[in-house]
C-alpha positions as CSV (number, residue, x, y, z in Angstrom):
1,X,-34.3,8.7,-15.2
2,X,-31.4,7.3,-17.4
3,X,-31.6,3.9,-19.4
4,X,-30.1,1.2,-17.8
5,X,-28.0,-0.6,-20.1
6,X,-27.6,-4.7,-20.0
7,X,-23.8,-5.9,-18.7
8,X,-23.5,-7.3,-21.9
9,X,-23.9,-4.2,-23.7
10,X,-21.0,-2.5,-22.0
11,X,-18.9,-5.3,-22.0
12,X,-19.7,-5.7,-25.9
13,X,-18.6,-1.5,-26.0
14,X,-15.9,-1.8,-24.1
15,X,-14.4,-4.8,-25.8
16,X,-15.2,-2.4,-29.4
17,X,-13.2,0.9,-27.7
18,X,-10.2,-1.6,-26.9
19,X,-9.6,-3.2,-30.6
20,X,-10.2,0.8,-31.6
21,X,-13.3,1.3,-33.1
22,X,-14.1,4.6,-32.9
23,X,-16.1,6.5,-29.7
24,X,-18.9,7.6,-32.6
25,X,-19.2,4.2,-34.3
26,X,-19.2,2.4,-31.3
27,X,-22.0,4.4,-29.6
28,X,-24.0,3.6,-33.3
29,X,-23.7,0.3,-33.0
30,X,-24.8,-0.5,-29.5
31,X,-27.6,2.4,-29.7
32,X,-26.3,4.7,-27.0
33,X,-25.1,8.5,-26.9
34,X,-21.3,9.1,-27.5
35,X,-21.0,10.8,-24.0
36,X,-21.9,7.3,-22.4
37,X,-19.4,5.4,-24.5
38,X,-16.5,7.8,-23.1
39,X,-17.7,7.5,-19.5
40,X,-18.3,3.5,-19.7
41,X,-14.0,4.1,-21.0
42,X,-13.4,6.3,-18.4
43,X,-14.7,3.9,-15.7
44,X,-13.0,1.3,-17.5
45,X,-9.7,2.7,-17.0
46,X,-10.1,3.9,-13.0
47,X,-10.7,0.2,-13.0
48,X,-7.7,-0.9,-13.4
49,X,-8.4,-1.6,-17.1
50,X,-6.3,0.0,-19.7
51,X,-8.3,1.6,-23.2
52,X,-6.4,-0.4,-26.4
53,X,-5.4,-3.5,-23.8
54,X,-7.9,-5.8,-22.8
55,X,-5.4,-7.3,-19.8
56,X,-4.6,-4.2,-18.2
57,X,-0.8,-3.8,-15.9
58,X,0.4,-7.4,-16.0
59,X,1.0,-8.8,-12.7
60,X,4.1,-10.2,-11.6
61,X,2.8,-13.4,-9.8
62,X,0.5,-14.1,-12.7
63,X,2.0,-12.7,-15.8
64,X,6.0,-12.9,-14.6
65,X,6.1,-9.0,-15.0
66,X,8.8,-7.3,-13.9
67,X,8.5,-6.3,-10.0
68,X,10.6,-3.6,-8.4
69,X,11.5,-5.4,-5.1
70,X,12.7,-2.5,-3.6
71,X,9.5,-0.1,-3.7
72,X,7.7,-3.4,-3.1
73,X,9.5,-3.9,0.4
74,X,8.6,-0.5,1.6
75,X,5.0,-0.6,0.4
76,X,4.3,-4.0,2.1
77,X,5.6,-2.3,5.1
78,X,2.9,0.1,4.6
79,X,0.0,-2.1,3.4
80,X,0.9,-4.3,6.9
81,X,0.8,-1.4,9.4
82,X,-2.2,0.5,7.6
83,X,-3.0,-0.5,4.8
84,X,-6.2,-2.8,3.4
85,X,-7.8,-4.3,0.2
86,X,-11.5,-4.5,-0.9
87,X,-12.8,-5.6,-3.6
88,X,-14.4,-3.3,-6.4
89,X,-16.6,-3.7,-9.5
90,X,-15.9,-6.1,-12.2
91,X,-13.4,-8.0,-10.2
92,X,-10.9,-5.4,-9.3
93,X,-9.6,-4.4,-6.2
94,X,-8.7,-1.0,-4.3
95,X,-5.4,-1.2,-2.6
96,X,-5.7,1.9,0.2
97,X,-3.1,3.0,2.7
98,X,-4.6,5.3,5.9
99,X,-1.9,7.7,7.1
100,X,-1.8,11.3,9.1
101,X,-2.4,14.3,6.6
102,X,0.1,16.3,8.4
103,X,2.6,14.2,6.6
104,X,2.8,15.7,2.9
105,X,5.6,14.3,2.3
106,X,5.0,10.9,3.1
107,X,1.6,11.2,1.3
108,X,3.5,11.7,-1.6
109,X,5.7,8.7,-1.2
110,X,3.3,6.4,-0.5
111,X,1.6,7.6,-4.0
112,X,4.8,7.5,-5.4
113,X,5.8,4.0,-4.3
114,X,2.1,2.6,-5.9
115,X,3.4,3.9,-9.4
116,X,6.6,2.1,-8.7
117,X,4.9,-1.1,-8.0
118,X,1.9,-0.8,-10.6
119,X,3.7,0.5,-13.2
120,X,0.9,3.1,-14.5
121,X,-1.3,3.3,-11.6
122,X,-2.9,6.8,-10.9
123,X,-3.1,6.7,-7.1
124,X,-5.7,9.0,-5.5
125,X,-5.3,10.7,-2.7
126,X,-8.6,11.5,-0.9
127,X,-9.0,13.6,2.4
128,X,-10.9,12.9,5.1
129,X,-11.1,14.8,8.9
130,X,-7.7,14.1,10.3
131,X,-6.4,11.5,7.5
132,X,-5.2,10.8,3.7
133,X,-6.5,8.1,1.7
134,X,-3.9,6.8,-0.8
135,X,-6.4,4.7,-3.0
136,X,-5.3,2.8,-6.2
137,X,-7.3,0.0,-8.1
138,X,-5.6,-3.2,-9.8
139,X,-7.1,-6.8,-10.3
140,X,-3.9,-8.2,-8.7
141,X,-3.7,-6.5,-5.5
142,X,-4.6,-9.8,-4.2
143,X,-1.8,-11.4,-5.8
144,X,0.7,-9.1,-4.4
145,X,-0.2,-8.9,-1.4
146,X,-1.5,-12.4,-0.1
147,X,-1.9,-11.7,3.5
148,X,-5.1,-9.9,2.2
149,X,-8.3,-11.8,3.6
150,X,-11.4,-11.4,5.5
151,X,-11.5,-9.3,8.8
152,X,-9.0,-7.5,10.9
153,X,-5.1,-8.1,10.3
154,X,-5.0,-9.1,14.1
155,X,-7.7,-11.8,14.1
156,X,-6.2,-13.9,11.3
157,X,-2.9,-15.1,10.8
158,X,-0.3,-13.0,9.0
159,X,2.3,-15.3,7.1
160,X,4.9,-14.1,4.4
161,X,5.3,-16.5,1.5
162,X,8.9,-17.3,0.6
163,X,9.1,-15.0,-2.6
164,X,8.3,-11.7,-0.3
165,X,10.5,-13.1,2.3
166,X,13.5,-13.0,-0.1
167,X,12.6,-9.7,-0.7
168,X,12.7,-8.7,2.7
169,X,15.8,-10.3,3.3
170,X,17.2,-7.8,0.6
171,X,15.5,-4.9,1.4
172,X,14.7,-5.2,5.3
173,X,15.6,-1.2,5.3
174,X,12.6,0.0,2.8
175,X,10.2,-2.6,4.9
176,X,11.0,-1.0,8.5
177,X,10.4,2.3,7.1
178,X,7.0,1.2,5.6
179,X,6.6,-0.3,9.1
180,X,7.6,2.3,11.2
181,X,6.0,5.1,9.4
182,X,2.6,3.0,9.3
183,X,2.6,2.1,13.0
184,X,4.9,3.4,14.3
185,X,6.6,6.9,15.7
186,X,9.8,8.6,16.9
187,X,10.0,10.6,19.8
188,X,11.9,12.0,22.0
189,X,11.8,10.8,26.3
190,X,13.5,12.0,28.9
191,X,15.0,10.4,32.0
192,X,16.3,11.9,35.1
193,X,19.7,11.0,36.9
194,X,20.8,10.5,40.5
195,X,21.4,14.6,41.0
196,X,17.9,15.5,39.4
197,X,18.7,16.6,36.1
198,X,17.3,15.4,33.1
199,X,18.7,14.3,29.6
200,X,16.9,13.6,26.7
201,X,17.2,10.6,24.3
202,X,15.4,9.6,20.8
203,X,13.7,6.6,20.9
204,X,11.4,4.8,18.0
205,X,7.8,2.9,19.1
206,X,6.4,0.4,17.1
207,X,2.7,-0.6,17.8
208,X,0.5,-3.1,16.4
209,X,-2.0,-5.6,17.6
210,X,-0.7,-8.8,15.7
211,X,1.9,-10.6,17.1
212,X,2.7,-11.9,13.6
213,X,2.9,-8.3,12.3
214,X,5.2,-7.8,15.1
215,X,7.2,-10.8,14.7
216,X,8.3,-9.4,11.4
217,X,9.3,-6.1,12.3
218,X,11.2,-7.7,14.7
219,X,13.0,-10.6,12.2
220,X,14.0,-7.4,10.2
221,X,15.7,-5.5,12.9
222,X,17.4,-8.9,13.9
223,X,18.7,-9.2,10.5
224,X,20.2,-5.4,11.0
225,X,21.4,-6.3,14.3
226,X,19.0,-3.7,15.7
227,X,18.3,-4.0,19.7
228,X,15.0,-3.7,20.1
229,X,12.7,-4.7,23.1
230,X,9.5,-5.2,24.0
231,X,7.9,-3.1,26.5
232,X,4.3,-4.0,26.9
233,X,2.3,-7.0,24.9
234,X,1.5,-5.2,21.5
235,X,4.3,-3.0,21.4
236,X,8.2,-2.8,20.1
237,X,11.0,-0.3,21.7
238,X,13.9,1.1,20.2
239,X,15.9,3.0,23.1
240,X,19.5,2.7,22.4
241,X,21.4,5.1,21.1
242,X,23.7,2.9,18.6
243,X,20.0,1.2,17.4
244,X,18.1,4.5,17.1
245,X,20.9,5.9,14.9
246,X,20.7,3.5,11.9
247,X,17.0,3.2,12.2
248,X,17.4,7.5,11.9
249,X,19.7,6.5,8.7
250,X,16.6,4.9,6.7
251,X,13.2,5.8,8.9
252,X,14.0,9.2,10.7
253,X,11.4,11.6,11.9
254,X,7.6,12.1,9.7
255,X,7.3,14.2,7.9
């Protein structure tokens, strides 16, 4: 069995490889074999830590770092629909978004979109039976996304603060998407007329057991001017023809 090294001594190596001493001196000094030093480093750095900057990605509620509002919009759409936050070793945090893994594409923009947020972030994407895991760790998930908390999104309350609702008001586009991708679907119903036939009409479904999740699908589509309805308790319609074509301008089909 392996030595078990003190807290101290890997904090005291870590805190070494980050002002540069070298792998080889470093694992002299604190007594242990250079392979551990470079996999303390390496768990380190999928910790949200960067090797050479003690601080790691600055955040931009914390830190005033810059923020691009626009990937940030769509990616809160996400995190709110399906999306979570636990907490990790040494005080960081794993961001992960749960979506269908018959939707490459999206997969990848969802992975995508976490660079674009976390400047530097190596999302993971790990399978599972029917779904992706898009998995990233930062210290300030928490920060950006305050609607994190204990328990199920539907048993607590759901609140924007004013800073992401000015986002939203500028990008309510990027957040439906992340919305209606999340929770969400387009399909196609059919009705018949008078004489028997049918005809066939798009039609997007929003579903979601908070009604404060709901609430702010539903401000956004206001702000569009986007007819939407609400067809049973935990669930948002959007039937009309003029409505389902700009949502197809911005959301469209998964894919």
């Amino acid at each position: 069995m392996g030595h078990v090294r003190s807290r101290e001594t890997v904090e005291s190596a870590l805190a070494m490889s980050d002002a540069g001493v070298p792998d080889r001196v470093n694992a002299e000094i604190h007594g242990v074999a250079l392979r551990t030093i470079r996999t303390w480093r390496r768990r380190y750095q999928r910790e949200g830590r960067i090797c050479g900057g003690s601080r790691g990605t600055p955040c931009p509620r914390c830190d005033g770092a810059a923020l691009d509002e626009e990937a940030y919009a769509l990616l809160l759409g996400w995190y709110l629909g399906d999306g979570s936050i636990a907490r990790a070793r040494r005080d960081v945090f794993t961001l992960q978004i749960i979506n269908d893994e018959r939707y490459a594409d999206l997969n990848q923009e969802i992975a995508a979109t976490i660079k674009l947020v976390k400047p530097g972030a190596s999302p993971c994407l790990r399978g599972g039976s029917t779904a992706i895991r898009v998995e990233a760790r930062w210290k300030h998930w928490p920060c950006v996304f305050p609607q994190h908390g204990p328990g199920r999104k539907h048993l607590r309350r759901i609140e924007l603060t004013d800073w992401q609702r000015e986002i939203v008001a500028k990008y309510p586009e990027q957040l439906l998407r992340g919305l209606f991708h999340s929770d969400g679907c387009r399909f196609v119903n059919w009705a018949s007329k008078p004489d028997g036939k049918r005809y066939y009409y798009a039609r997007y479904m929003f579903s979601n057991e908070s009604d404060d999740i709901r609430k702010i699908l539903t401000d956004a589509l206001d702000q569009l001017g986007i007819a939407w309805r609400q067809p049973r308790r935990n669930a948002i319609a959007v039937s009309r023809r003029e409505a389902v074509g700009v949502l197809d301008g911005f959301v469209g089909p998964k894919s």
